[in-house]
MMTF fields as JSON, N, C-alpha, C and O atoms, coordinates in Angstrom:
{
  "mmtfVersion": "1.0.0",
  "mmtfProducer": "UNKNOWN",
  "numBonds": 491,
  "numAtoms": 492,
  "numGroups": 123,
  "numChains": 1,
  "numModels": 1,
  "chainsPerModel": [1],
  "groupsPerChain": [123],
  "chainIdList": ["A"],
  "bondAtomList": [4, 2, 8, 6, 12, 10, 16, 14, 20, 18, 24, 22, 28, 26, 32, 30, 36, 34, 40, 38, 44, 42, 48, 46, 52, 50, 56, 54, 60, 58, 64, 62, 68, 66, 72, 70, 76, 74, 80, 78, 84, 82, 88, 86, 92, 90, 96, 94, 100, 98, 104, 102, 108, 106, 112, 110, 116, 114, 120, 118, 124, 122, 128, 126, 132, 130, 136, 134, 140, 138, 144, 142, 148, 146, 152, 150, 156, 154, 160, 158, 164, 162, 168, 166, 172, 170, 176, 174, 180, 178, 184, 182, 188, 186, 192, 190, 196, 194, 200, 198, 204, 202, 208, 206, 212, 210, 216, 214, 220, 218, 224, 222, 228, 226, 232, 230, 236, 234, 240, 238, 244, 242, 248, 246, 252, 250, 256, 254, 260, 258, 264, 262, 268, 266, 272, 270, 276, 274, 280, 278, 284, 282, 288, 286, 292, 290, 296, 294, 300, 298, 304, 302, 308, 306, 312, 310, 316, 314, 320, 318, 324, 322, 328, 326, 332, 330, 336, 334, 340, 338, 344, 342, 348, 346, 352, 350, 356, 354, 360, 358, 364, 362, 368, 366, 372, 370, 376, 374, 380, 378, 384, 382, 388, 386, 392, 390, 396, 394, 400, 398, 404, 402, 408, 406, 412, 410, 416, 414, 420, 418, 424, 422, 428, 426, 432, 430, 436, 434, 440, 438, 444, 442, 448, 446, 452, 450, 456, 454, 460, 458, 464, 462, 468, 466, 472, 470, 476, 474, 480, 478, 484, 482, 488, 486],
  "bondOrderList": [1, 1, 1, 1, 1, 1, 1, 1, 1, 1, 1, 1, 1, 1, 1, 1, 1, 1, 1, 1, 1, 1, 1, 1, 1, 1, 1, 1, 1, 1, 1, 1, 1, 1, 1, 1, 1, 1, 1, 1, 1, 1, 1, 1, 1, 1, 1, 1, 1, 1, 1, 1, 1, 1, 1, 1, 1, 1, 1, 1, 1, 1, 1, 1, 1, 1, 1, 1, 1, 1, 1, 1, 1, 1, 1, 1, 1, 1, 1, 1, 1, 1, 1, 1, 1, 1, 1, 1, 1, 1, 1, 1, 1, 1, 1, 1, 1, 1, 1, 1, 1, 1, 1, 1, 1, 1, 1, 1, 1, 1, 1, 1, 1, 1, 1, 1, 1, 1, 1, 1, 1, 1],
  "groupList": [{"groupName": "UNK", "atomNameList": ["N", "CA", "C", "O"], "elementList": ["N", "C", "C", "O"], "formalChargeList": [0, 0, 0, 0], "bondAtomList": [1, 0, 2, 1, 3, 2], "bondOrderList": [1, 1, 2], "singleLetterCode": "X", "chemCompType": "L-PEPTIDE LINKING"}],
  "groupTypeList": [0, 0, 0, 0, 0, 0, 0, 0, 0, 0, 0, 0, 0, 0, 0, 0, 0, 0, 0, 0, 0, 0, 0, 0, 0, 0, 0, 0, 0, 0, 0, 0, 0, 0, 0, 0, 0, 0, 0, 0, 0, 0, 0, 0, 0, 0, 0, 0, 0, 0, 0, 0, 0, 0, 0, 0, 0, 0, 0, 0, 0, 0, 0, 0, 0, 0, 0, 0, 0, 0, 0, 0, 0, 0, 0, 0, 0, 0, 0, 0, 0, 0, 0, 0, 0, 0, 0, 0, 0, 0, 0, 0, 0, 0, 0, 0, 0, 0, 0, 0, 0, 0, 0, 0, 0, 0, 0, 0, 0, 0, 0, 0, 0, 0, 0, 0, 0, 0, 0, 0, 0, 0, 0],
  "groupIdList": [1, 2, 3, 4, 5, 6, 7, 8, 9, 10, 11, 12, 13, 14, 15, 16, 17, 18, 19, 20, 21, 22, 23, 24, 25, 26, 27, 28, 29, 30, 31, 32, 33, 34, 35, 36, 37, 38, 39, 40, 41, 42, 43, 44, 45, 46, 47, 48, 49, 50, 51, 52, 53, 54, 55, 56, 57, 58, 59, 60, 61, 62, 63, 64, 65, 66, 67, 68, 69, 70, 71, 72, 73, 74, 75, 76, 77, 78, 79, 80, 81, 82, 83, 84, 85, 86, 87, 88, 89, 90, 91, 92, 93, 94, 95, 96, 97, 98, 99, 100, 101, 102, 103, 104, 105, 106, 107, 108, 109, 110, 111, 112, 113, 114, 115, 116, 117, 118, 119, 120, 121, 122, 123],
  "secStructList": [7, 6, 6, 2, 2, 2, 2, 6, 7, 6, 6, 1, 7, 2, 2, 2, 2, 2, 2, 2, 2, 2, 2, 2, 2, 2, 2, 6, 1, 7, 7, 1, 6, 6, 7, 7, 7, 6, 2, 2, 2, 2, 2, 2, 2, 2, 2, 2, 2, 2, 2, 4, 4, 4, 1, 7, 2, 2, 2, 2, 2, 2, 2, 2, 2, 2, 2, 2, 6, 6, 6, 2, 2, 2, 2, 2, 2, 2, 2, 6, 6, 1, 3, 3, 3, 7, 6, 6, 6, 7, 7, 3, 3, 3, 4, 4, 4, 7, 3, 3, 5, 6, 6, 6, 7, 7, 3, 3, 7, 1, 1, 1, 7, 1, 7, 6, 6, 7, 7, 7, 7, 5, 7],
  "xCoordList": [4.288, 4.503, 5.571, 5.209, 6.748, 7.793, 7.728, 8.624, 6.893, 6.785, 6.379, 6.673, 5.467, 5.124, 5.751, 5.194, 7.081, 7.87, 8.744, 9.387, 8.589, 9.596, 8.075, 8.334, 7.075, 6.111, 5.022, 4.373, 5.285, 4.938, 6.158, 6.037, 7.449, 7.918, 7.711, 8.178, 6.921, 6.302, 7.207, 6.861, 8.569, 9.128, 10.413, 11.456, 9.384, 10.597, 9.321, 8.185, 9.478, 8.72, 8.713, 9.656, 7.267, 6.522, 7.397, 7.484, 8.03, 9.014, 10.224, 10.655, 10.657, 11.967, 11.838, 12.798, 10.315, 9.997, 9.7, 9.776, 9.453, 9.153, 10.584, 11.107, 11.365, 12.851, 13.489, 14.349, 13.092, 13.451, 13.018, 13.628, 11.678, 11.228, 11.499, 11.263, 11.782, 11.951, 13.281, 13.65, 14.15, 15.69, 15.703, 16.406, 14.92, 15.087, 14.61, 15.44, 13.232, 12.828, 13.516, 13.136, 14.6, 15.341, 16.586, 16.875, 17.158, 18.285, 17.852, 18.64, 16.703, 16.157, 15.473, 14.726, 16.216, 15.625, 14.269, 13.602, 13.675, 12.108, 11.149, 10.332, 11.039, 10.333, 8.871, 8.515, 8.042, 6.563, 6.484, 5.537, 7.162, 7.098, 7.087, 6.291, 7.908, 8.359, 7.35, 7.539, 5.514, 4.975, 3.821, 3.276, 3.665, 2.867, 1.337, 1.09, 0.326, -1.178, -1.785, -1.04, -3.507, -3.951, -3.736, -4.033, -3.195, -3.641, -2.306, -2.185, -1.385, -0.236, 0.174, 1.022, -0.759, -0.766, -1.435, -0.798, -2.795, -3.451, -2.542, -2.501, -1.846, -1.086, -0.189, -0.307, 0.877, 1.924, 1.717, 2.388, 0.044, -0.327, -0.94, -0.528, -2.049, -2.274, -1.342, -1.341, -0.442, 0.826, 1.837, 2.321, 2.045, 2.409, 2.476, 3.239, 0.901, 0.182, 0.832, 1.67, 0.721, 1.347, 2.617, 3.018, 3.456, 4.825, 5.687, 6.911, 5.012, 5.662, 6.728, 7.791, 6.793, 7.884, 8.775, 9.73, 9.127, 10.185, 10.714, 11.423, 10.726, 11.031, 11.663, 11.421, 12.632, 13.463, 12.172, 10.969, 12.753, 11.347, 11.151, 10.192, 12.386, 12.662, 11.326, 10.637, 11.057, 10.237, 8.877, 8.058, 8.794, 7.35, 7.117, 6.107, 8.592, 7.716, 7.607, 6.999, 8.095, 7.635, 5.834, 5.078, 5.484, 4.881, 3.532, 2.387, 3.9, 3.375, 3.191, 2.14, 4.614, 3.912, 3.467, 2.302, 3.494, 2.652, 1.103, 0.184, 0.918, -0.76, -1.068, -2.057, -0.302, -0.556, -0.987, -1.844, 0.066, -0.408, -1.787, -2.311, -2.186, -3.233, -4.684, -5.853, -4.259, -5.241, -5.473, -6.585, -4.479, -4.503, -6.08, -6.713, -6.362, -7.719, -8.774, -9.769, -8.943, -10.446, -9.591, -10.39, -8.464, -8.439, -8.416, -9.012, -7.906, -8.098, -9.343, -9.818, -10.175, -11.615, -11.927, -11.907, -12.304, -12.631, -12.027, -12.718, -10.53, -10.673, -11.477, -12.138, -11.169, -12.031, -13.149, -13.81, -13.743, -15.305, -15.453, -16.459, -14.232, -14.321, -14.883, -15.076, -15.131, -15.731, -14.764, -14.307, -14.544, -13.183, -13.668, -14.887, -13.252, -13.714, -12.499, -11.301, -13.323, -12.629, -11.844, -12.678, -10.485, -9.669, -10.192, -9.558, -11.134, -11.635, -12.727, -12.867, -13.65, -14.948, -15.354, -16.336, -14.464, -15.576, -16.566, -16.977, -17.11, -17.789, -17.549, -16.586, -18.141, -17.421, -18.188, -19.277, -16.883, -17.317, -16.529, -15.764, -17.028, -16.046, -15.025, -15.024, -13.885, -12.719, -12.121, -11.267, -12.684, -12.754, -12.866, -12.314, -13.688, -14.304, -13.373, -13.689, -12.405, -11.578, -10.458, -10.431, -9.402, -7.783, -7.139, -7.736, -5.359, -5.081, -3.93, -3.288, -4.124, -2.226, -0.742, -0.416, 0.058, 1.01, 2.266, 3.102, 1.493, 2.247, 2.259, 3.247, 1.135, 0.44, -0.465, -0.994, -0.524, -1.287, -2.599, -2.813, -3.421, -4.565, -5.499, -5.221, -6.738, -7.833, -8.087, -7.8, -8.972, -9.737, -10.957, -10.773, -11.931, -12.912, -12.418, -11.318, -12.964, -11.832, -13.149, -12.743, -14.11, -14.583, -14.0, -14.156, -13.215, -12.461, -11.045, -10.195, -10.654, -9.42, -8.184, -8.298, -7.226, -5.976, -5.896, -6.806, -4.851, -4.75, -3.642, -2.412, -4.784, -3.884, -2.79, -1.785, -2.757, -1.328, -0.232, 0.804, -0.568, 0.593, 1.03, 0.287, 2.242, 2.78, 2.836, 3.568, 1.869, 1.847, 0.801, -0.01, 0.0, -0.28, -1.562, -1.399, -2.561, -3.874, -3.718, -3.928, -3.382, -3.535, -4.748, -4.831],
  "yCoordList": [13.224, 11.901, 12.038, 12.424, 11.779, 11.775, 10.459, 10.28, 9.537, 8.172, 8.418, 7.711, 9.733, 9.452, 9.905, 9.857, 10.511, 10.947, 9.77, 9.692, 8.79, 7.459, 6.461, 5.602, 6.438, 5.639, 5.704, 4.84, 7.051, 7.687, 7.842, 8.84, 7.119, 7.033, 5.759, 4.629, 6.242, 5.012, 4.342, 3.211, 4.806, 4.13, 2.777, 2.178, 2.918, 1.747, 0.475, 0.885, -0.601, -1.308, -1.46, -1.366, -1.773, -1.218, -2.046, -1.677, -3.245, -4.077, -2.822, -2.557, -2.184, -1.378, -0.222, 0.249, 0.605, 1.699, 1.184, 1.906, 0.119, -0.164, -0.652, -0.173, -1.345, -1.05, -0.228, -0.303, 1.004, 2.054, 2.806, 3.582, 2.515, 3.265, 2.006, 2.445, 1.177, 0.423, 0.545, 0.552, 0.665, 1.156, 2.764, 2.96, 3.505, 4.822, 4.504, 4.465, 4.232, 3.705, 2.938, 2.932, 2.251, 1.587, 2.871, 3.247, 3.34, 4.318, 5.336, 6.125, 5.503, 6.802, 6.871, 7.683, 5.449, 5.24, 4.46, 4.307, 3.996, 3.84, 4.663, 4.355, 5.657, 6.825, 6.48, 5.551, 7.122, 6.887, 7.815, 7.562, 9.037, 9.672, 8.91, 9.162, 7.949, 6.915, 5.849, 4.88, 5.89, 4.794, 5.267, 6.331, 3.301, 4.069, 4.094, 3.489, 5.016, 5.367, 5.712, 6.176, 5.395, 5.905, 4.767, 3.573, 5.437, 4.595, 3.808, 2.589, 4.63, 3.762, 2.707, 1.908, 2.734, 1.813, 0.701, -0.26, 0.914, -0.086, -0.887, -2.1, 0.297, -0.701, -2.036, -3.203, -1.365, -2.227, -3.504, -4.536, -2.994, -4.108, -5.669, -6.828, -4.941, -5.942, -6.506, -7.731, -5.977, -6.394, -7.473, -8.51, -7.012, -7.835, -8.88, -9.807, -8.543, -10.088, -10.914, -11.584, -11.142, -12.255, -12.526, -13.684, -11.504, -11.877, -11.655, -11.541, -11.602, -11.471, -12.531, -12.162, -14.126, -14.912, -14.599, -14.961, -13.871, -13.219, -12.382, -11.813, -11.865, -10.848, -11.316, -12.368, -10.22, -10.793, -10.723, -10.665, -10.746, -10.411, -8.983, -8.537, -7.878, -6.551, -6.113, -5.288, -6.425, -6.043, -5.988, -5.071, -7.16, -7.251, -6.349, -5.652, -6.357, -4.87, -3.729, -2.849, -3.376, -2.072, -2.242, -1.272, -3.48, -3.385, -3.554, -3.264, -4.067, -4.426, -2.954, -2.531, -2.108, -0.686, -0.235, -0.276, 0.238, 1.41, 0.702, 1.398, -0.846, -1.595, -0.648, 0.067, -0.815, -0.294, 1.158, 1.599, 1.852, 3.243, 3.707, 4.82, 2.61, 3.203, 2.819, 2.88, 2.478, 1.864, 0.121, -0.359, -0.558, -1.91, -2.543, -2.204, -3.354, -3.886, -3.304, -3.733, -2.2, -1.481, -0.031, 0.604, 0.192, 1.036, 0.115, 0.612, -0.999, -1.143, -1.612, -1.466, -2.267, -2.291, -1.133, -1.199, 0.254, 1.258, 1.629, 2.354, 1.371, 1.714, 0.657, 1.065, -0.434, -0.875, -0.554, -1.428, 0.009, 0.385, 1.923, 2.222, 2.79, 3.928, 3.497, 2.341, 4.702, 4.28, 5.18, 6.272, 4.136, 5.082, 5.226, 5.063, 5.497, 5.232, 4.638, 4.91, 3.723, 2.998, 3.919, 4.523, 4.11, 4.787, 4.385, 4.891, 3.645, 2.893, 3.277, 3.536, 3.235, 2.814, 4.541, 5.189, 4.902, 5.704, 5.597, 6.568, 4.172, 3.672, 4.055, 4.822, 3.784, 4.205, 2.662, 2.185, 2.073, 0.871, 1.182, 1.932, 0.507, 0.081, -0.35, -0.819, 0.04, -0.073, -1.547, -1.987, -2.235, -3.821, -4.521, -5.616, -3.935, -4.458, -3.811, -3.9, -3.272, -2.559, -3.754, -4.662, -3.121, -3.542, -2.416, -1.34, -2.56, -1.065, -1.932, -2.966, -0.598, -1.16, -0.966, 0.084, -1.963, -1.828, -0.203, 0.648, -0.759, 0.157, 1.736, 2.468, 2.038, 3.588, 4.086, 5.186, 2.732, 3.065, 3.752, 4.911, 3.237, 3.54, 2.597, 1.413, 3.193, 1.788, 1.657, 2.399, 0.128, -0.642, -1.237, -1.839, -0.981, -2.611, -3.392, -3.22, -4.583, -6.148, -6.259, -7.052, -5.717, -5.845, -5.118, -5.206, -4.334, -3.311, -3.854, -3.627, -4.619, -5.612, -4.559, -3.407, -4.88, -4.144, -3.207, -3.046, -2.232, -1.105, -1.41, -1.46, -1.621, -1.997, -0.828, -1.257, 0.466, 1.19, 1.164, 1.819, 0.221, -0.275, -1.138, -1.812, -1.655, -2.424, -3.345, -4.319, -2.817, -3.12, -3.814, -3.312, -4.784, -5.824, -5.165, -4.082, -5.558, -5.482, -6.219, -7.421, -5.85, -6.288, -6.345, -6.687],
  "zCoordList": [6.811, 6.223, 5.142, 4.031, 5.351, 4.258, 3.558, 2.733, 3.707, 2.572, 1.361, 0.396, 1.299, -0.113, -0.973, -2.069, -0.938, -2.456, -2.966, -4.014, -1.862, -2.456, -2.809, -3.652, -2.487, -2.395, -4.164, -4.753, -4.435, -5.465, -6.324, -7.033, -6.539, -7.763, -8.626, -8.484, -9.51, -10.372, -11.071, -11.412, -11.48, -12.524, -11.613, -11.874, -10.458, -9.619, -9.45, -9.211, -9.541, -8.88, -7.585, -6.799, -7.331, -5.629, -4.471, -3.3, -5.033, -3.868, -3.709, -2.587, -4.768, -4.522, -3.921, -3.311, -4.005, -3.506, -1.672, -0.678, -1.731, 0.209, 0.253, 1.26, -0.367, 0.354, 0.698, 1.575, -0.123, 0.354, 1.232, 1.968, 1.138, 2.478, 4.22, 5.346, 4.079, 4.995, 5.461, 6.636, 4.165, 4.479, 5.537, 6.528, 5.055, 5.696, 6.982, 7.89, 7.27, 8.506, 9.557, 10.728, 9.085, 9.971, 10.448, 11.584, 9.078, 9.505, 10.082, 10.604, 10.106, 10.55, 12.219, 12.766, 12.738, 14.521, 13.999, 15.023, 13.082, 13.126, 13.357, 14.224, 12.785, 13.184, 13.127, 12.402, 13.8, 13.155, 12.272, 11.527, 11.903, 10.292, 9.179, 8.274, 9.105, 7.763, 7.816, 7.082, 9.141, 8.409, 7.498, 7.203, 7.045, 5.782, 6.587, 7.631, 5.762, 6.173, 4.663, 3.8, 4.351, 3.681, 2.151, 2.193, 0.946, 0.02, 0.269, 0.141, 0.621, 0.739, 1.247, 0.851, 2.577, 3.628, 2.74, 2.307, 2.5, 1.978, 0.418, 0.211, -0.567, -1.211, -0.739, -1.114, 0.349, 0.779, 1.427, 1.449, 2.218, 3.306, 2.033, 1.982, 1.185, -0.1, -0.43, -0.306, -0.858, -1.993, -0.95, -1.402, 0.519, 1.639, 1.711, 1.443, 2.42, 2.409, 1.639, 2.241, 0.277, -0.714, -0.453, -0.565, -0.064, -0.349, 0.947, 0.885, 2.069, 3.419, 3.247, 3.747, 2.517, 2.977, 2.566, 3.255, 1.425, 0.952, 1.359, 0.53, 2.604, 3.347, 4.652, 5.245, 5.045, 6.46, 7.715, 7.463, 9.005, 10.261, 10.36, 10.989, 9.512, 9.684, 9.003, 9.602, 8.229, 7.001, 7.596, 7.538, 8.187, 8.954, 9.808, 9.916, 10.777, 11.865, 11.174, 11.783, 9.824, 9.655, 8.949, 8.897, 8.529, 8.203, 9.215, 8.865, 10.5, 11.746, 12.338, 12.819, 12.202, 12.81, 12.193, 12.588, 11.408, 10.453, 10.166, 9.734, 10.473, 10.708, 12.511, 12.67, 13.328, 14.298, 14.642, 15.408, 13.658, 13.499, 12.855, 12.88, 12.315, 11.506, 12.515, 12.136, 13.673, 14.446, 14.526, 14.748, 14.351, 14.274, 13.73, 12.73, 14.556, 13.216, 13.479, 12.895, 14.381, 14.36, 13.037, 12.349, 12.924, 11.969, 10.677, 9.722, 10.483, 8.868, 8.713, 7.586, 9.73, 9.71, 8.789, 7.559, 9.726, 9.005, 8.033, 7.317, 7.5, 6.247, 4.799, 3.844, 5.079, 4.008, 4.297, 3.737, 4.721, 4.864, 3.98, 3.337, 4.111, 3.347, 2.02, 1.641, 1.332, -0.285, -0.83, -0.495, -2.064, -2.899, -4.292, -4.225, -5.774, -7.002, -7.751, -7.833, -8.252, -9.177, -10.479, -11.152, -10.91, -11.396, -13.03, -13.956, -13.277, -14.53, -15.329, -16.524, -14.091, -14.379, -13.834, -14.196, -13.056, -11.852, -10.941, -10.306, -10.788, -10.193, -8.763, -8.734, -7.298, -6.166, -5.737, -6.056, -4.724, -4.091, -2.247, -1.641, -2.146, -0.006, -0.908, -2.046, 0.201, -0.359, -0.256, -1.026, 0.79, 0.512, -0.49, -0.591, -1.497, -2.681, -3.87, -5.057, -3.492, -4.89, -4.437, -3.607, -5.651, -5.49, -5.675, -5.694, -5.893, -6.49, -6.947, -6.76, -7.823, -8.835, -8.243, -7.691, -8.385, -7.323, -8.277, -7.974, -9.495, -10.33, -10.397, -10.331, -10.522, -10.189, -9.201, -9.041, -8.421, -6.839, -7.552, -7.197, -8.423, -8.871, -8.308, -8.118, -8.012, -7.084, -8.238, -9.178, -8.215, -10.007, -8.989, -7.931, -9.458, -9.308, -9.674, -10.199, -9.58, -9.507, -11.287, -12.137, -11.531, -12.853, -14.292, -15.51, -13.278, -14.949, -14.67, -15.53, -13.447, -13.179, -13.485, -13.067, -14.076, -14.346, -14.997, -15.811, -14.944, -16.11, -17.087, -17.069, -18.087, -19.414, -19.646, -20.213, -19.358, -19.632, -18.593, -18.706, -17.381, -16.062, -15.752, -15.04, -15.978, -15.441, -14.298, -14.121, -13.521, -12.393, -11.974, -12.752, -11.189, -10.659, -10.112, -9.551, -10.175, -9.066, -7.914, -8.082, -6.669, -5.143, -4.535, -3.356]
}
């Protein structure tokens, strides 16, 4: 998986870090190396959702394959069903029931809500 050294630079906001990885993915043939899986997947797909209209139709298929790669809806089924811990509290919930920060890709319970030292957005 070569997504996560662009996916994991925090000091870009999370729209500029998936341009970049969407940019490579395109120059790169569309590889299934460049999709996203795991926390990553679950950031981009959250953070998505909201803002798919702002995006060309390009944007969607990467975000359409790398949903596919992960097993289309019997895999994100099972992943919100995983149990993760809240980056806050420590608490552990189904991952349905968390969010994560678009900023530091940290999970939160939606009760300890944002991280006051990130910039970044609960999805």
């Amino acid at each position: 998986m070569r997504t996560n050294h662009i996916l994991h630079s925090y000091g870009l906001p999370l729209e500029e870090r998936v341009s970049q990885l969407f940019e490579e993915w395109v120059r790169d043939g569309r590889s299934s190396d460049q999709l996203l899986t795991g926390r990553g997947f679950f950031t981009v797909y959250s953070w998505y959702s909201g803002h798919w209209a702002d995006h060309d139709i390009v944007w969607s298929e990467y975000v359409a394959a790398s949903y596919d790669s992960i097993g289309g809806p019997d895999g994100w089924n099972a992943m919100l069903r995983e149990r993760a811990v809240c980056e806050s509290c420590w608490d552990t919930f189904r991952l349905e029931n968390m969010g994560v920060c678009t900023g530091c890709m940290g999970y939160s319970c939606y009760a300890c809500g944002a991280h006051g030292s990130c910039a970044g957005e609960l999805v």
